[in-house]
C-alpha positions in Angstrom: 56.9 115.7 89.7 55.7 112.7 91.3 58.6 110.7 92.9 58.4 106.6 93.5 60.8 104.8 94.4 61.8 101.4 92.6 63.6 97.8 93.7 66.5 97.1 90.9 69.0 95.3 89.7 72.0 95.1 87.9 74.0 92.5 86.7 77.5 92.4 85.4 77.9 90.5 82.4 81.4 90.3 82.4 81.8 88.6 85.1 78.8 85.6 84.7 80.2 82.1 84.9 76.8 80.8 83.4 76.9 78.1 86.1 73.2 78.5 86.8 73.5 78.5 90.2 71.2 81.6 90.3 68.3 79.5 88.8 68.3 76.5 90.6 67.0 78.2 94.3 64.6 80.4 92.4 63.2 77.0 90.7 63.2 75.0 94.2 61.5 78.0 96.0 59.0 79.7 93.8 58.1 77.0 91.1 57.9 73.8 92.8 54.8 72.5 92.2 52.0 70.9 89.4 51.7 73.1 86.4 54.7 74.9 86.7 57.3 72.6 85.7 58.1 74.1 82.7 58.7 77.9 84.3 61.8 79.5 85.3 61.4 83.0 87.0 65.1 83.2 86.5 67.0 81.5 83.6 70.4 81.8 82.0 71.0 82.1 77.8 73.8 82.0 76.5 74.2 84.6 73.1 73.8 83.9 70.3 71.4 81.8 70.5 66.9 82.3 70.2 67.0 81.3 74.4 64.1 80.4 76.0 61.4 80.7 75.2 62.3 80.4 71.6 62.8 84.0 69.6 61.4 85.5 72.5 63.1 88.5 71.2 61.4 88.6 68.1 58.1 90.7 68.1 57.2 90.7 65.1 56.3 87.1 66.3 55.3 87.7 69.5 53.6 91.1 69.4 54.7 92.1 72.8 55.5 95.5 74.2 54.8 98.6 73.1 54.4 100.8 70.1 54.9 105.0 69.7 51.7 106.1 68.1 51.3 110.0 67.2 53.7 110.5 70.0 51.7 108.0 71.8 52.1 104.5 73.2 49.6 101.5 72.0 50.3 97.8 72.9 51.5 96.2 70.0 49.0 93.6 70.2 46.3 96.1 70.1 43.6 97.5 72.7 40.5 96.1 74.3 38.8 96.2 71.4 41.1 93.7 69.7 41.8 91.5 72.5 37.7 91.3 73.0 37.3 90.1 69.6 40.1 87.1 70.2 39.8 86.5 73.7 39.2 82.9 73.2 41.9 82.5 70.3 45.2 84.3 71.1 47.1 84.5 68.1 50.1 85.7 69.8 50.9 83.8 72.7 53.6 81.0 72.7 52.7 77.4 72.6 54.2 75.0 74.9 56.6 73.7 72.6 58.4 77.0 72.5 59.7 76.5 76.3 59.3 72.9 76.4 57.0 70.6 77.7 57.6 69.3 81.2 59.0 65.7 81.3 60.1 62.7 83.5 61.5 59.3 83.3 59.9 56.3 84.9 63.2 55.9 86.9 61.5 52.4 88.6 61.5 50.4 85.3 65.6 50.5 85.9 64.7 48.4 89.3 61.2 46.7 88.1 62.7 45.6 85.3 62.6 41.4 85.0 65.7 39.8 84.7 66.8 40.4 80.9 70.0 40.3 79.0 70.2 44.0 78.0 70.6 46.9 80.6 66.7 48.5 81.0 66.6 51.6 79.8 64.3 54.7 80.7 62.1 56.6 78.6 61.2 60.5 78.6 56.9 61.0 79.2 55.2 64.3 79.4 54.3 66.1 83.0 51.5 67.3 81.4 50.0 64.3 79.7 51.9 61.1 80.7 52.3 60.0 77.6 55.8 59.1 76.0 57.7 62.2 74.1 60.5 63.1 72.4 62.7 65.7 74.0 63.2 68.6 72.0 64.2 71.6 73.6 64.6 73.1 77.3 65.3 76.0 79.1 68.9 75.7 78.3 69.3 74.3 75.1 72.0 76.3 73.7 74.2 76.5 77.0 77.7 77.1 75.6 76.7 77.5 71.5 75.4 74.3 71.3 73.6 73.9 68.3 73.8 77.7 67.4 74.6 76.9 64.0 71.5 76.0 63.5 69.2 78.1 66.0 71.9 81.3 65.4 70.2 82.7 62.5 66.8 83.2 64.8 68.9 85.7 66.8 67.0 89.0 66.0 70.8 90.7 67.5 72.5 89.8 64.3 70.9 92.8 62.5 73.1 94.6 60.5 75.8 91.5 61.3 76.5 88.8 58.7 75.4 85.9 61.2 77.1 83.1 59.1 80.5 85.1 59.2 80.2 85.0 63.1 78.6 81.4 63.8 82.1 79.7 61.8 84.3 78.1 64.5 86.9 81.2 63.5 85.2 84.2 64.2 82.4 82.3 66.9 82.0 84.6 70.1 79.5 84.1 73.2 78.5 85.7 76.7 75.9 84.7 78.9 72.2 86.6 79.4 70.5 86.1 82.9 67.2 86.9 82.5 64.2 87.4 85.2 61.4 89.7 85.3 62.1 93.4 84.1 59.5 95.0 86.7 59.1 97.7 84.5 58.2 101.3 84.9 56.1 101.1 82.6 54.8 97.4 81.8 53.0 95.4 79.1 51.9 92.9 80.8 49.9 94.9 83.1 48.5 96.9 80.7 47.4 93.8 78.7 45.2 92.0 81.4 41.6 92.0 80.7 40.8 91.5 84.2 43.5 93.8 85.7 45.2 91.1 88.3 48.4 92.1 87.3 49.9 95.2 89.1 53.2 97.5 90.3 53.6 97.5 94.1 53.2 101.7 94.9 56.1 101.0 97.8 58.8 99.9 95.6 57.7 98.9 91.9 57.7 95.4 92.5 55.3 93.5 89.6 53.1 91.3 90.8 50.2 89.0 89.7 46.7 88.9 92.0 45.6 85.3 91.8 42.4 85.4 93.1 41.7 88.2 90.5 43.0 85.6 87.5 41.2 84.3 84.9 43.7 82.8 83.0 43.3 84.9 79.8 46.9 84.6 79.0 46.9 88.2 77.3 49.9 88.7 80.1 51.7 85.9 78.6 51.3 87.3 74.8 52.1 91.1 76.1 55.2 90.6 78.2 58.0 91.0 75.8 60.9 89.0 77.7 58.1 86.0 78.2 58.5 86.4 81.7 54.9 85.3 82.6 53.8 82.6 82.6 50.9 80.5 82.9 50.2 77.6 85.0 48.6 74.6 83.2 47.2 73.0 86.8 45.9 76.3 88.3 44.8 78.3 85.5 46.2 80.9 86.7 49.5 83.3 85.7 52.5 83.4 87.7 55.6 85.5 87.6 59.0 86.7 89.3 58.3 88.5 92.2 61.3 89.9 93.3 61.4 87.2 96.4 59.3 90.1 98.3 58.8 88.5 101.6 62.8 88.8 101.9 63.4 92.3 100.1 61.0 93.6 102.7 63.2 92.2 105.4 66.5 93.5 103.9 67.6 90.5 102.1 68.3 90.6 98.7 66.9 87.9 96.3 67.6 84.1 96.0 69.2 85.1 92.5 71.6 87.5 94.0 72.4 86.1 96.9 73.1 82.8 95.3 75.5 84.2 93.0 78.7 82.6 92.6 80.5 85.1 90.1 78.9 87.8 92.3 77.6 89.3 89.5 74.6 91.0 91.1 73.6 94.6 92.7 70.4 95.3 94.0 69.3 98.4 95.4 66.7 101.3 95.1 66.5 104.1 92.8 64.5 107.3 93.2 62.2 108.3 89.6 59.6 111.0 88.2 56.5 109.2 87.1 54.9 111.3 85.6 57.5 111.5 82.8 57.3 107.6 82.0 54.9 108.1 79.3 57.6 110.9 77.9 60.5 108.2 78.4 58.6 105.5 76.2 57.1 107.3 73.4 60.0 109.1 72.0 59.6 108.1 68.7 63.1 106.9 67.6 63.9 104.1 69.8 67.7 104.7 70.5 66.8 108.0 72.5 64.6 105.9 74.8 68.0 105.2 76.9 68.7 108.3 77.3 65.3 109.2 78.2 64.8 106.5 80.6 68.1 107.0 82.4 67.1 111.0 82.7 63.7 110.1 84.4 65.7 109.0 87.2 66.4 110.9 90.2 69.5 112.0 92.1 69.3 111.0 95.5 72.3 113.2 96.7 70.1 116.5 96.1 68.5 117.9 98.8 65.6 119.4 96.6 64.5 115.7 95.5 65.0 114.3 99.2 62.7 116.7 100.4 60.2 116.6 97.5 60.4 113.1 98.1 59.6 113.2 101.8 57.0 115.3 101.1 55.3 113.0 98.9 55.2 109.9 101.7 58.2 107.9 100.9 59.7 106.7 104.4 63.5 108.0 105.2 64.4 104.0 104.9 63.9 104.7 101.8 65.6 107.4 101.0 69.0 106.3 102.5 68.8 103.5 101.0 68.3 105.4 97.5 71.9 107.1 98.7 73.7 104.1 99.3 72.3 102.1 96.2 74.4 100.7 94.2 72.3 100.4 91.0 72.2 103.9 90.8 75.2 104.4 91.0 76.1 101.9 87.8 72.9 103.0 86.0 72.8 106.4 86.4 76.0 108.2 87.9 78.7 106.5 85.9 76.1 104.8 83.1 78.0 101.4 82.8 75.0 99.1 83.2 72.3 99.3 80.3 68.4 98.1 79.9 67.7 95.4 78.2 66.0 95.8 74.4 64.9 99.1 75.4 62.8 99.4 72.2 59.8 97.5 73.7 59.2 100.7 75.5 58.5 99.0 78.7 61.3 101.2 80.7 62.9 97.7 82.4 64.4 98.3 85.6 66.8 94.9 85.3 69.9 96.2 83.9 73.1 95.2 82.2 76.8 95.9 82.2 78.2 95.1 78.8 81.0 92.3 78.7 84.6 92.9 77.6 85.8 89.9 75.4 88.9 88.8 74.1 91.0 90.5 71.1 91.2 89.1 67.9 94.8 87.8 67.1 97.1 90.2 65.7 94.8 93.2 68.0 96.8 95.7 69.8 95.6 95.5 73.1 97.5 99.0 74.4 95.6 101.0 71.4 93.2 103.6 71.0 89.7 102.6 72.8 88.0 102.5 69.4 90.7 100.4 67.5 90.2 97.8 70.6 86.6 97.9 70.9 86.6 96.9 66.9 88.9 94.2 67.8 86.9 92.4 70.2 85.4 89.1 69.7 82.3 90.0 70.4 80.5 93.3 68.1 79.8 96.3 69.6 76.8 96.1 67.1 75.4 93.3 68.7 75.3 94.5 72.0 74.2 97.7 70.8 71.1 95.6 69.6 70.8 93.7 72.6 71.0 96.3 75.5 70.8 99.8 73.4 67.8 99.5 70.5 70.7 99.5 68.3 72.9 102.9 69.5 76.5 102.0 69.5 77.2 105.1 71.8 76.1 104.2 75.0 77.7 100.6 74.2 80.3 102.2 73.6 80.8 104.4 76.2 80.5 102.0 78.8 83.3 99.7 77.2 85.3 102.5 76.9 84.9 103.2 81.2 85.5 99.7 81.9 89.0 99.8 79.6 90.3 102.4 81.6 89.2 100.8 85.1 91.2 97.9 83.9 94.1 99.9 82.3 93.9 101.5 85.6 94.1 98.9 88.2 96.8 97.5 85.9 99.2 100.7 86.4 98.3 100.5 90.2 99.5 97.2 91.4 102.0 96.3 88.2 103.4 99.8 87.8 103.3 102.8 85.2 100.7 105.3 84.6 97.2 105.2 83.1 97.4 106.2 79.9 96.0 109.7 79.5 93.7 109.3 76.2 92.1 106.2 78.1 91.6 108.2 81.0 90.0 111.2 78.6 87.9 108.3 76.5 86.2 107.6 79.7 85.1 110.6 80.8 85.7 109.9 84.6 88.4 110.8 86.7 90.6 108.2 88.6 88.7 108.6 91.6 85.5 107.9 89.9 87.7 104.7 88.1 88.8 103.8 91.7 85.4 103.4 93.3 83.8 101.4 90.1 86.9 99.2 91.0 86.0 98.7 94.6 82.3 98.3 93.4 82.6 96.0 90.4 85.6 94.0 92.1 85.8 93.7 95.5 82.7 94.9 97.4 80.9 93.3 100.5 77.7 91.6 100.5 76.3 95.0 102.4 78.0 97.3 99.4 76.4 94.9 96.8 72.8 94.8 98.0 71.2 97.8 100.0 67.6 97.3 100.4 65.1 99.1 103.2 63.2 97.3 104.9 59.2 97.2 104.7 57.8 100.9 105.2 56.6 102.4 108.7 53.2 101.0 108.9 53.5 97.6 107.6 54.8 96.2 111.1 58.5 96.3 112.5 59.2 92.6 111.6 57.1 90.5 108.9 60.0 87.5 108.7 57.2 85.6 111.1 54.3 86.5 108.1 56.3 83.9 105.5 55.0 80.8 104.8 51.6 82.2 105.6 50.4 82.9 102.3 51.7 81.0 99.0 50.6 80.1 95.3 48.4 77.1 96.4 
């Protein structure tokens, strides 16, 4: 057993607002500058919809992740071999055009403008070349359903769905998707870089891209299967989330999280056996590599894996933090939150908390779990092909927990009793119910986000270190 420990998050998606505000100091901190425009480390999609960049999701386009082979894992878009023979002409790597291409308007015509009967008027021109465009799509395009009746069909979730039944203004349903970097246990984009600059942090899992070691090959780009790196047009070089490092390692949580308005987000630190990743992502039918990848993941409340752990180097910061984190506690002890399109076999470590929608009309909303799951708005199917490889089960099951938490609280402050089937559908007892209420609900920046702070050797304070080092 060889035990690391790993930064993660988890965000509710029942409670997002999709008011962006978690993108917008992630885009003035980390991407403010030539050439990256066009990049956001942390975006928000609304589903259904292709997001951004376009059909990201789809592989069969994109050729990213990973494939089981003989019990085996290959990159999808093939090994050295292949990427040797195409290294100047990447086949799979998505065009500019597929986030959007940076643009301005020249703002100073409105005030240089000579005296003239009609109002001036400005005009969109490319970052990249200066020349006059024609917008065409952006990082939030289809914010709210707008224009999914014409994108929807692109939404590789609708399998096994009729996707016209649900894109009529009847039967139309929608949640939002925060995205950011996965920082994988076991990533693509690493794997896929010919001149290994990309590489997982040993203290806590971050993913992170060397610059100086960056050639701007772009097989990253192609082999990340969330298109969560990306390239820089000005530098040459790739760029990527990175966790906002230099304040994790000071026991701050990230500009995402702690921008949050809906208070959506957990982060915390979870304790795993490495040397069963390969295990986890080969299984050969993709809706076990859940269950796999959840049981990879270690209880911190055992003495035997503290010790093992301690044994093996990882500070007691460390492991404290592991017992307080609240990620493990919503990915692994009760198993609400759930990995996004685990079938790229990239183990992500950015999880998901399925959303409760509204009832159909005519729904009973007091009967049986199963006869209200069926009568939500949005499918089960869907999410189970969004955040399970297609497994309604573990869907499922979490919906099912966060019914009776509801149903609970509901018979605690109104009156009544919980009914008993819920309580037996959930497999949790009330106490369990009560502290997933006081997690999900109503807990404290410090219950929300437990992160140690950098590991015994690195020095005792590096807030003074930021600002030294940057992108430029």
């Amino acid at each position: 057993m060889k035990i690391k420990a790993q930064l993660a998050m988890v965000l509710n998606l029942d409670k997002c607002l999709g008011c962006h505000t978690c993108s917008l100091p992630c885009k003035n901190v980390w991407t403010n500058r030539e050439g990256a425009e066009y990049m956001w480390f942390n975006n928000v999609e609304t589903k259904p919809g292709i997001g951004y960049p376009r059909k990201w999701e789809n592989q069969s386009l994109y050729q990213g992740g990973w494939k089981a082979k003989g019990g085996r894992l290959a990159l999808k878009a093939g090994g050295r071999v292949r990427k040797l023979a195409r290294i100047f002409n990447n086949p799979d790597l998505p065009q500019i055009d597929a986030y959007y291409e940076p643009w301005d308007y020249n703002y100073e015509r409105l005030i240089d403008s000579p005296l003239r009967t009609h109002q001036p008027a400005t005009r969109p021109f490319s970052r990249i070349t200066g020349k006059p465009m024609a917008v065409s799509w952006g990082p939030n395009w289809e914010d709210d359903l707008a224009g999914v009746s014409e994108t929807g069909s692109g939404d590789v979730n609708f399998e096994g769905l009729d996707f016209e039944r649900y894109l009529q203004f009847e039967q139309a349903f929608m949640c939002y998707l925060p995205r950011l970097c996965e920082h994988c246990l076991n990533p693509a984009c690493v794997a896929s870089c010919p001149s290994g600059a990309l590489y997982k942090r040993e203290e806590d899992g971050i993913v992170l891209v060397d610059q100086a070691r960056c050639r701007g090959w772009r097989y990253c780009v192609s082999g990340c299967p969330y298109k969560k790196v990306y390239f820089n047009w000005k530098s040459a070089t790739s760029e990527k989330c990175i966790f906002c490092y230099p304040r994790t390692e000071n026991g701050q949580t990230t500009l995402c999280s702690a921008s949050c308005v809906g208070r959506i987000r957990y982060v915390g630190l979870i304790l795993y056996d490495a040397d069963r990743i390969g295990e986890a992502a080969a299984v050969a039918d993709p809706k076990q590599i859940y269950t796999r990848h959840v049981d990879i993941l270690l209880d911190p409340e055992k003495p035997e894996h503290l010790a093992e752990a301690a044994r093996q180097g990882i500070p007691q910061g460390y492991l404290e933090a592991a017992r307080k984190s609240p990620v493990d506690k919503l990915i692994r002890r009760w198993r609400l939150a759930l990995p996004l399109h685990p079938e790229f076999r990239t183990l992500p470590m950015v999880w998901y908390v399925p959303p409760l929608s509204p009832l159909r009309t005519g729904a009973d909303p007091d009967g049986p779990a199963e006869e209200t799951l069926e009568a939500m708005r949005i499918p089960v199917r869907y999410l189970a092909n969004l955040l399970a490889a297609g497994d309604e089960q573990p869907v499922r099951s979490s919906l099912k927990r966060l019914l009776a938490l509801r149903d609970c609280m509901r018979a605690e402050r109104l009156g009544g009793s919980l009914p008993a089937e819920r309580l037996a559908e959930s497999g949790l007892d009330r106490r369990s119910l009560f502290d997933m209420y006081e997690l999900l609900a109503i807990a404290k920046y410090e219950d929300r986000f437990v992160l140690p702070t950098a590991e015994a050797g690195r020095g005792s304070d590096v807030l003074p270190l930021q600002g030294e080092k940057g992108f430029d």
